[in-house]
N, CA, C and O of each residue as an XYZ file, in Angstrom:
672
protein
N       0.843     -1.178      0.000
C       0.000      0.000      0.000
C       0.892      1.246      0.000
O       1.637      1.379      0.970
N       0.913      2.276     -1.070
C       1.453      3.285     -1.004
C       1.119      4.571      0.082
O       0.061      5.177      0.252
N       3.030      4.811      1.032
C       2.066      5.609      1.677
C       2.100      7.148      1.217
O       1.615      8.002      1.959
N       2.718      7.517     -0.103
C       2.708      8.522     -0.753
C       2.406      8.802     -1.674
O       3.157      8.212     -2.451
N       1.202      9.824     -2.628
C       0.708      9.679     -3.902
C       1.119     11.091     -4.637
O       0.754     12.210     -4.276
N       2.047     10.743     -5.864
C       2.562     11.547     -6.451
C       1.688     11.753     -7.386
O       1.103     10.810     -7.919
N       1.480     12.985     -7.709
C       0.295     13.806     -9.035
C       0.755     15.130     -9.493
O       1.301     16.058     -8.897
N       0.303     14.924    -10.985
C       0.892     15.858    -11.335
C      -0.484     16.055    -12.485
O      -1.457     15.322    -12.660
N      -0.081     17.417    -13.183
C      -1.923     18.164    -13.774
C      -1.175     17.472    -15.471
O      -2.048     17.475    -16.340
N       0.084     16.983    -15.935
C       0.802     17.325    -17.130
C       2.001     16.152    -17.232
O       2.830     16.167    -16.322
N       2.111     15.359    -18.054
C       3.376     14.501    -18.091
C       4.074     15.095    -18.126
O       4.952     14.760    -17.330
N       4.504     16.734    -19.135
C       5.404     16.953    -19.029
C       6.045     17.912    -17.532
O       6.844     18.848    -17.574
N       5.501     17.410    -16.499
C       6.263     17.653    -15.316
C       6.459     16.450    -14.565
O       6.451     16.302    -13.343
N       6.666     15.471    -15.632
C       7.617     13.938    -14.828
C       8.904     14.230    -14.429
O       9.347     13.877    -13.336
N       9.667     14.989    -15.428
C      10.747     15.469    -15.121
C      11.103     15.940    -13.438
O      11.993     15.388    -12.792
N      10.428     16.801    -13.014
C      10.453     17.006    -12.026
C       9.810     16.349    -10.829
O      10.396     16.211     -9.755
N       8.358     15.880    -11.111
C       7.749     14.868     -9.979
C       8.940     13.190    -10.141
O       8.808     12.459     -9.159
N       9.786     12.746    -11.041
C      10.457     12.015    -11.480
C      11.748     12.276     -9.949
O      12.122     11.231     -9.416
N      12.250     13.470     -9.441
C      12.995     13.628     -8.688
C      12.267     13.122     -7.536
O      12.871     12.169     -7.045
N      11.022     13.453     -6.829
C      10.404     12.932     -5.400
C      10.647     11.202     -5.872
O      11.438     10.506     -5.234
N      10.064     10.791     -6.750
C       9.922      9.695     -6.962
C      11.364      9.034     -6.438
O      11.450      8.306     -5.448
N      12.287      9.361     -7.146
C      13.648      8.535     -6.855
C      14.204      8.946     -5.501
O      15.117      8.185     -5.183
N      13.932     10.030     -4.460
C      14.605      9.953     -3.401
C      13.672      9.016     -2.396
O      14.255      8.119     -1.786
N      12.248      9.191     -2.201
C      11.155      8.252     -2.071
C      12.008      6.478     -2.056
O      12.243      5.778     -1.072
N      12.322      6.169     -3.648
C      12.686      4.937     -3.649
C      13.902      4.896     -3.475
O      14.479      4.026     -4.127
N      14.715      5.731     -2.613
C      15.901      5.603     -2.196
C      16.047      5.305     -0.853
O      17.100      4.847     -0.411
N      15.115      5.517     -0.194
C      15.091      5.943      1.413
C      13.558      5.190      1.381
O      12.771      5.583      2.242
N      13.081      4.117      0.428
C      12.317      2.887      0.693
C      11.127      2.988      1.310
O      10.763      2.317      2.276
N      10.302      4.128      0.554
C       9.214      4.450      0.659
C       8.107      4.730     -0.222
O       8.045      5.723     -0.946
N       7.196      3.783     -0.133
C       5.804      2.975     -1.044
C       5.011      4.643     -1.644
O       4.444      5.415     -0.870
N       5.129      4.830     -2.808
C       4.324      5.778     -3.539
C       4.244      4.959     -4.860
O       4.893      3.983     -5.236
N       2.835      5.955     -5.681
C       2.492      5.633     -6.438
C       2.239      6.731     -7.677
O       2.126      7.703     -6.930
N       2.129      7.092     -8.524
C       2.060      8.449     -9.492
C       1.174      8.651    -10.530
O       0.861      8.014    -11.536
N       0.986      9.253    -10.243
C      -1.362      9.689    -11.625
C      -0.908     11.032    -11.782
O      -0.371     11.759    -10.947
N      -1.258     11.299    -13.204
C      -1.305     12.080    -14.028
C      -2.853     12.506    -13.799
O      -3.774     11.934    -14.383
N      -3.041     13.577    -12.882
C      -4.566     14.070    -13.020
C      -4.917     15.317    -13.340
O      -3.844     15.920    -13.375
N      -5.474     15.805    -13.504
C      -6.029     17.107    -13.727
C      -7.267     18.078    -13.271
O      -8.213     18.253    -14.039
N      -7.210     18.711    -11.961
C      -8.306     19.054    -11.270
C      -9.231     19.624    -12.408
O     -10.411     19.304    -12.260
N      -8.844     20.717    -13.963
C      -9.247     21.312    -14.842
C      -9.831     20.355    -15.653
O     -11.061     20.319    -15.630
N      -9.281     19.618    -16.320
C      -9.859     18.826    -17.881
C     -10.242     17.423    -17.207
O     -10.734     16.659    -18.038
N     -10.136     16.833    -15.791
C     -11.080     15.953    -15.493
C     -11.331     16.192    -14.219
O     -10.667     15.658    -13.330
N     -12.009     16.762    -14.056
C     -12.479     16.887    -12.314
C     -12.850     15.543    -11.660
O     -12.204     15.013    -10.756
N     -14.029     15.030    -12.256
C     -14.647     13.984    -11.339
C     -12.996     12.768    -10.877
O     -12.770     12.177     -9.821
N     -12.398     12.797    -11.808
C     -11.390     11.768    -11.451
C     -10.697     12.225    -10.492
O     -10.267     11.491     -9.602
N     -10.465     13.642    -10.540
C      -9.225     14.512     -9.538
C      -9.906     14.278     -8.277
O      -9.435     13.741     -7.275
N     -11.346     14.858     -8.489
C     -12.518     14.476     -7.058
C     -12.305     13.051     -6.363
O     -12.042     12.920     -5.168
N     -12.516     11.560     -7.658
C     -12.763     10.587     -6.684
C     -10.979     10.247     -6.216
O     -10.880      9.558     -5.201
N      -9.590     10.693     -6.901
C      -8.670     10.276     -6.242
C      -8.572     10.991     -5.039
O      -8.182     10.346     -4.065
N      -8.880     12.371     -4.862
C      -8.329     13.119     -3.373
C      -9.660     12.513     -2.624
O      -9.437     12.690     -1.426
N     -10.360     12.167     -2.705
C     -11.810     12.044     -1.932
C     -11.245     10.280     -1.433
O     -11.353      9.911     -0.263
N     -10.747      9.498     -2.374
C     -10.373      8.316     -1.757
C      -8.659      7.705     -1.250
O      -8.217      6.584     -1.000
N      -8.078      9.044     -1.271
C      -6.998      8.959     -0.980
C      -6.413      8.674      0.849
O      -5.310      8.295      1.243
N      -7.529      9.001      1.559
C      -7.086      8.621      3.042
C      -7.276      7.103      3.053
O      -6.551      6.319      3.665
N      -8.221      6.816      2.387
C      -9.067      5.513      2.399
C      -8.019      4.342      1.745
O      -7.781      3.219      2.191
N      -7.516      4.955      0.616
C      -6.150      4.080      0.255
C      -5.121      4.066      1.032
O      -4.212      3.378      0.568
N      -4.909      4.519      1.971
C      -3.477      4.387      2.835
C      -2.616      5.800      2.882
O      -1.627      5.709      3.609
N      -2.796      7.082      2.253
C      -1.734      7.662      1.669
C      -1.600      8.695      3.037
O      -2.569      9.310      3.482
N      -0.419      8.759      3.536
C      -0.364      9.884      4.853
C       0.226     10.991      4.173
O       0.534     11.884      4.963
N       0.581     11.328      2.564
C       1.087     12.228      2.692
C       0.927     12.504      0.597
O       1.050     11.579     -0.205
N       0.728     13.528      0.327
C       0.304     13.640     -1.233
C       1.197     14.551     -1.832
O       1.084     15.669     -1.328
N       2.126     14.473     -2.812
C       2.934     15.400     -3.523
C       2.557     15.764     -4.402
O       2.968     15.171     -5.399
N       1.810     16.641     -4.585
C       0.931     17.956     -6.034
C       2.119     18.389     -6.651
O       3.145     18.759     -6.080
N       1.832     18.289     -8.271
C       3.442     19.116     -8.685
C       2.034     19.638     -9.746
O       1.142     18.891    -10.147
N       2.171     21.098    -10.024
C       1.036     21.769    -11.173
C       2.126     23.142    -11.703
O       3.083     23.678    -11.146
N       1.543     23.344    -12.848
C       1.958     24.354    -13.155
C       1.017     25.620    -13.765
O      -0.155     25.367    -14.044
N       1.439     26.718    -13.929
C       0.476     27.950    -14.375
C      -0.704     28.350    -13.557
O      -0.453     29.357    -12.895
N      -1.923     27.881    -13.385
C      -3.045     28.517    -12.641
C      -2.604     27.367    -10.843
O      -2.902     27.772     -9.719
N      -1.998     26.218    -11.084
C      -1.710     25.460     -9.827
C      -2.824     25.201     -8.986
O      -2.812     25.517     -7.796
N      -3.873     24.593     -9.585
C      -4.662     24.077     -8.432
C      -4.898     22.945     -7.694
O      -5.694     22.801     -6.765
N      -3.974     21.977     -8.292
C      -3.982     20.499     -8.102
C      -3.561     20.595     -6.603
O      -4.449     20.023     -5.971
N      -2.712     21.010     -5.847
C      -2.303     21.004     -4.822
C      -3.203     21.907     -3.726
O      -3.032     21.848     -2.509
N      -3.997     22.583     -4.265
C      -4.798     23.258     -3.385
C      -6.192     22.499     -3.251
O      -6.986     22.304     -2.330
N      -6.121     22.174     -4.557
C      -7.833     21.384     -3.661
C      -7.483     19.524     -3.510
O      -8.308     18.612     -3.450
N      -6.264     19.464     -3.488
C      -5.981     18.437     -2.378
C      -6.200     18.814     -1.614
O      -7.226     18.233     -1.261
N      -5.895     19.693     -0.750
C      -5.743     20.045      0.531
C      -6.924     20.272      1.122
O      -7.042     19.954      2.305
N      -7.879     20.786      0.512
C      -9.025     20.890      0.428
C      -9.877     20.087      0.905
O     -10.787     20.314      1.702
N      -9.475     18.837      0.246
C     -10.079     17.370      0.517
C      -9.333     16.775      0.966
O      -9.999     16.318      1.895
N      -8.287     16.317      1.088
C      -7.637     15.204      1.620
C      -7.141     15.854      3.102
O      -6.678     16.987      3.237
N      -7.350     14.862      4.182
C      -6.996     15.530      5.435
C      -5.758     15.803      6.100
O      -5.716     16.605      7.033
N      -4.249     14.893      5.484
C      -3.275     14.783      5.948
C      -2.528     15.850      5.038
O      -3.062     16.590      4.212
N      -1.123     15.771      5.375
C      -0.463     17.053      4.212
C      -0.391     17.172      2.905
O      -1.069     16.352      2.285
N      -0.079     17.565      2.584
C       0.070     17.921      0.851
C       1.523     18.672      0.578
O       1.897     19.458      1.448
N       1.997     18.557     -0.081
C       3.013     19.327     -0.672
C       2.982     19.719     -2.140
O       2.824     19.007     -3.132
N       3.233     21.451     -1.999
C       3.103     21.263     -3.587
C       4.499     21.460     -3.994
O       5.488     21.705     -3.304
N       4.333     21.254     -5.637
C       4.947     21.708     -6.323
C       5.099     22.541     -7.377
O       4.801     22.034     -8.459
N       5.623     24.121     -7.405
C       5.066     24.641     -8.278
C       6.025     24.115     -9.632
O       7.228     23.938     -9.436
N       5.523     23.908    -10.813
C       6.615     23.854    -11.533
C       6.863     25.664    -12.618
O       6.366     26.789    -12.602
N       7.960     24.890    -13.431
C       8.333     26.511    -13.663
C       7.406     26.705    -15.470
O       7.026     26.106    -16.476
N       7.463     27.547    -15.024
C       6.358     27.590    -16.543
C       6.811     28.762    -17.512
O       7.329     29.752    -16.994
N       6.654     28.711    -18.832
C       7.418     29.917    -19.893
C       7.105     31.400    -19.844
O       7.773     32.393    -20.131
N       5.625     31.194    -19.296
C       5.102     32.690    -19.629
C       6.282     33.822    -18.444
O       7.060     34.732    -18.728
N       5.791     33.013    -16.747
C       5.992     34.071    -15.545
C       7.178     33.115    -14.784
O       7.385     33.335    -13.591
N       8.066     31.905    -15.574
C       9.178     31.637    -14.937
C       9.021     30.636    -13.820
O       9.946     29.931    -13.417
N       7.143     30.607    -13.095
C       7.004     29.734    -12.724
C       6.495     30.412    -11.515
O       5.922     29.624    -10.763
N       6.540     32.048    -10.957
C       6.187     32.585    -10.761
C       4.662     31.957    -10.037
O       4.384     31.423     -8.963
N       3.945     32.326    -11.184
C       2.654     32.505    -11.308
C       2.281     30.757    -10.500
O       1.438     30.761     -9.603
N       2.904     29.472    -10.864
C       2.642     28.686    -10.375
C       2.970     27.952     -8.417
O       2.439     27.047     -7.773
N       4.367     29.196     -8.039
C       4.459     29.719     -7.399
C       3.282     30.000     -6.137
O       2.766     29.301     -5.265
N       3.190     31.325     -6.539
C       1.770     32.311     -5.917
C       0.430     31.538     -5.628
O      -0.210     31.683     -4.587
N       0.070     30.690     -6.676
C      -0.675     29.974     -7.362
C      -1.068     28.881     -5.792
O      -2.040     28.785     -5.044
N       0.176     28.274     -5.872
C       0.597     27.225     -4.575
C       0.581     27.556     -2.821
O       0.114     26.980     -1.838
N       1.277     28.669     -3.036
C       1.771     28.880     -1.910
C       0.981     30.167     -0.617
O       1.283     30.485      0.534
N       0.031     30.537     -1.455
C      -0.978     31.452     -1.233
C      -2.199     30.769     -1.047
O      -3.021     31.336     -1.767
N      -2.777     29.746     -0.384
C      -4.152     29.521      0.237
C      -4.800     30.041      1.288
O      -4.277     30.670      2.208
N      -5.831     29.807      1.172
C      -6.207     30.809      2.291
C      -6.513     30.025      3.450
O      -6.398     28.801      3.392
N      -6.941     30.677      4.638
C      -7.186     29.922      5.780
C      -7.718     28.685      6.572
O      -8.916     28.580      6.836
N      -7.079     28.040      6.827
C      -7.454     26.603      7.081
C      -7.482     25.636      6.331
O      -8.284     24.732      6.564
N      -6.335     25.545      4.877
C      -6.081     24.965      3.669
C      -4.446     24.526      3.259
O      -3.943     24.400      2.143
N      -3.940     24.379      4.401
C      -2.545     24.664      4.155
C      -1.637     23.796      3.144
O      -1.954     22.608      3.202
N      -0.587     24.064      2.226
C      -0.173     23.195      0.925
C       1.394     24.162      1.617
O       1.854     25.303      1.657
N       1.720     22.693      2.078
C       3.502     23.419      1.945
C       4.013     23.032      0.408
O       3.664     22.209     -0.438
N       5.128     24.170      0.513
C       5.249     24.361     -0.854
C       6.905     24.144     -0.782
O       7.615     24.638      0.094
N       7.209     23.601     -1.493
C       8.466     23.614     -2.006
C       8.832     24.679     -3.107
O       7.959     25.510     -3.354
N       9.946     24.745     -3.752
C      10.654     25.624     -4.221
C      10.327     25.380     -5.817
O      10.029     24.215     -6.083
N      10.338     26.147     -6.728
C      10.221     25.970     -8.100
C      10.803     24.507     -9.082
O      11.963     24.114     -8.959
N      10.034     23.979     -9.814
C      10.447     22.562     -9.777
C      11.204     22.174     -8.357
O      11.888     21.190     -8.639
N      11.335     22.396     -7.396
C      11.707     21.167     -6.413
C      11.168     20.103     -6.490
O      10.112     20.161     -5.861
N      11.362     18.903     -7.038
C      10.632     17.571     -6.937
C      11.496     17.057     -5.462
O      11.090     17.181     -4.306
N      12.600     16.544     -5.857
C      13.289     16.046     -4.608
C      12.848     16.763     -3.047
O      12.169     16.288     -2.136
N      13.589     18.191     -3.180
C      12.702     18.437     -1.757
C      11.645     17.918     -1.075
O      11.612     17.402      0.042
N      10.393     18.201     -2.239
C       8.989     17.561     -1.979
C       9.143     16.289     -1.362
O       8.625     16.074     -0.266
N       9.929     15.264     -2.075
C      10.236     13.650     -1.547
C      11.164     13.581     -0.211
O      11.163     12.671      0.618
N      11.854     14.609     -0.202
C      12.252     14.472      1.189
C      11.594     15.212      2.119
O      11.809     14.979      3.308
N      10.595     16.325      1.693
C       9.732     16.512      3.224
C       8.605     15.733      3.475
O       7.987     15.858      4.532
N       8.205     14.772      2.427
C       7.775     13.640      2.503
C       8.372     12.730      3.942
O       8.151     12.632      5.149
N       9.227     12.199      2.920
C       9.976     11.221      3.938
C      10.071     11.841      5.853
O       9.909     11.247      6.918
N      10.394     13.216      5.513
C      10.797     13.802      7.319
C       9.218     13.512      7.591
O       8.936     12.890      8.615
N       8.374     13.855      6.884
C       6.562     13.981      7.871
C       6.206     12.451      8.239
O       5.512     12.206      9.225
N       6.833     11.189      7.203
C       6.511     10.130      7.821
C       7.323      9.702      9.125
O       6.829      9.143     10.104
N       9.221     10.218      8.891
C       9.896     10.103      9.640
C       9.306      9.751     11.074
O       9.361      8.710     11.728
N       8.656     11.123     11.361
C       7.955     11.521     12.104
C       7.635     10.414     13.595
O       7.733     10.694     14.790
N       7.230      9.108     12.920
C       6.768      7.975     13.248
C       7.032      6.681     12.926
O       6.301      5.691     12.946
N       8.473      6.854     12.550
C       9.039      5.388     12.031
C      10.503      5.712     11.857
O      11.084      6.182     10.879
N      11.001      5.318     13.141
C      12.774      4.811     13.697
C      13.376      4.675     12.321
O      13.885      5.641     11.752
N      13.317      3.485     11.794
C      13.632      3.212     10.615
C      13.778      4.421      9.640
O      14.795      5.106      9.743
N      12.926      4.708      8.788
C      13.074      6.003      7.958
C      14.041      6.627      8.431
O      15.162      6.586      7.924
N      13.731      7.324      9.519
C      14.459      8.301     10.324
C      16.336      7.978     10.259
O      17.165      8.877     10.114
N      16.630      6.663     10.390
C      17.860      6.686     10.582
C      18.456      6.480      8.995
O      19.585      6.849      8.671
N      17.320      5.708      7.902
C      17.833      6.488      6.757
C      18.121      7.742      5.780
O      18.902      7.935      4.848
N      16.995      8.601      6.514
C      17.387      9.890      6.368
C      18.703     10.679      7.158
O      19.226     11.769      6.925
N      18.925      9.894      7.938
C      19.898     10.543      8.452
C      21.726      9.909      7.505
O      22.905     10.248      7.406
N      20.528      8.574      6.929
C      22.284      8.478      6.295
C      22.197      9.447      4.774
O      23.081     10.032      4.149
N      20.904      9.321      4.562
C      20.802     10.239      3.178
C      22.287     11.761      3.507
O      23.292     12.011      2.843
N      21.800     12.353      4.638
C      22.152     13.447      4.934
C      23.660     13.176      5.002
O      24.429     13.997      4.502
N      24.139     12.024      5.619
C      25.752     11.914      5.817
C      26.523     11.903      4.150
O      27.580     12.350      3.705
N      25.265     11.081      3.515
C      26.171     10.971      2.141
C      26.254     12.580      1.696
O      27.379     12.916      1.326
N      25.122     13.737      1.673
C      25.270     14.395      1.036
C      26.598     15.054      1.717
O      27.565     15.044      0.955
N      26.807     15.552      2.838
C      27.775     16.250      3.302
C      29.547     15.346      2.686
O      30.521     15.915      2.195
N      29.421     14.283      2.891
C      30.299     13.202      2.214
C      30.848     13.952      0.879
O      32.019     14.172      0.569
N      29.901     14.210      0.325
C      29.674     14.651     -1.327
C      30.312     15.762     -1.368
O      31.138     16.027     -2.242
N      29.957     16.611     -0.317
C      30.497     18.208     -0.686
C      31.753     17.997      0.523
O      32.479     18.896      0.097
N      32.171     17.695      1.179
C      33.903     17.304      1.517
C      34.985     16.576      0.609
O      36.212     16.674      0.592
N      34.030     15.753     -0.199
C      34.897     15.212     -1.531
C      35.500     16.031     -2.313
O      36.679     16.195     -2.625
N      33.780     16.905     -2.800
C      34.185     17.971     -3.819
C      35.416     19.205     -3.358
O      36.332     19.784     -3.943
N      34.966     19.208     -2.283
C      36.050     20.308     -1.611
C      37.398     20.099     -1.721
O      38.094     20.827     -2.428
N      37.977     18.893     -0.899
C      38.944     17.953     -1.151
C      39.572     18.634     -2.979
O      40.540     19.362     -3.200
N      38.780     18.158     -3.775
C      39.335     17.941     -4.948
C      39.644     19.566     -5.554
O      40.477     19.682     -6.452
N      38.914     20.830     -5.004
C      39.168     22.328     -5.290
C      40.660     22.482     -4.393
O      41.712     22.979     -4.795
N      40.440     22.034     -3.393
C      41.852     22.333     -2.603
C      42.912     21.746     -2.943
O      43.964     22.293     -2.613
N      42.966     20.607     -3.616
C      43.800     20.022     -4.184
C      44.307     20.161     -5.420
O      45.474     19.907     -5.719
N      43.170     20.699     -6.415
C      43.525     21.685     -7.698
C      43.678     22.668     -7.575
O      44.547     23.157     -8.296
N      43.183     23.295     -6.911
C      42.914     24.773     -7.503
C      40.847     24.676     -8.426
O      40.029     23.802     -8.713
N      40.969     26.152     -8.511
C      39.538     26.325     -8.920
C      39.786     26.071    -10.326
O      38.830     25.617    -10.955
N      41.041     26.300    -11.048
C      41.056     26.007    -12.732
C      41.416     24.677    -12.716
O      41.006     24.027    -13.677
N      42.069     24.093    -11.889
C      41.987     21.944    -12.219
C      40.643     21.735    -11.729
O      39.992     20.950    -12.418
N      40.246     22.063    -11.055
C      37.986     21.913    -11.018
C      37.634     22.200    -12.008
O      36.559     21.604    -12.073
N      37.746     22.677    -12.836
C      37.117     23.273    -14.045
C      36.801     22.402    -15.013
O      35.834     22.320    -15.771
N      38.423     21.337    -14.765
C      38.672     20.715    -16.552
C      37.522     19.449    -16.479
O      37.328     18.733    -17.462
């Protein structure tokens, strides 16, 4: 049973819902991903957020772009968190999907991650289940050792070149 349901209004923001997805299955946590559209199919957008507690899901990652409502009327309906995602869009940069997200009004709350952030989204995922499971928790904590790992490597290798042997 998935306990995270990834949605997005557009395939072409797999790209980015594609990032939650892989830190999710890195740190070994059950999601699943629908292409919905609160606009061009409502009743479907209706019966997934309307049966989404009922399926198992403690936690829903909205990725929308331009008007962004997918993540707001999750929230709307579904009782546990939501995260959105705004993605970035041509007209306003992503802006608009942005504002769109991160602006609900009272008693509707959609944390929002950062412009295409997919990954973020999957890891404040992971911290809200954390929350309640030892396990997770101590793989997020190795997630975190590798990244710092990563940037002492990289460092390592500037101090050891120089900034023009980093370059090549």
């Amino acid at each position: 049973m998935p306990q995270v349901g990834i949605i997005m209004g557009s395939d072409s923001d797999m790209p980015v819902m594609a990032k939650a997805a892989r830190i999710l299955e890195k740190l070994e946590i059950s999601f699943d991903m629908h292409i919905l559209s609160a606009h061009r199919e409502p009743d479907a957008f209706f019966a997934y957020a309307k049966g989404a507690e009922a399926a198992g899901y403690k936690v829903i990652i909205a990725g929308a772009g331009m008007a962004a409502h997918l993540p707001g009327m999750c929230a709307a309906i579904f009782p546990l968190p939501v995260i959105g995602v705004p993605m970035k869009t041509t007209a306003l940069g992503g802006r608009d999907s942005l504002y769109s997200i991160v602006q609900m009004p009272s008693g509707i709350p959609v944390a929002t991650v950062a412009i295409d952030g997919g990954e973020n989204a999957g890891l404040l995922a992971a911290r809200i289940l954390a929350t309640g499971d030892a396990q997770l928790l101590q793989r997020l904590k190795k997630h975190s050792d590798e990244m710092r790992e990563t940037v002492e490597l990289k460092d390592a290798r500037l101090q050891g070149t120089g900034f023009e042997g980093y370059m090549r």
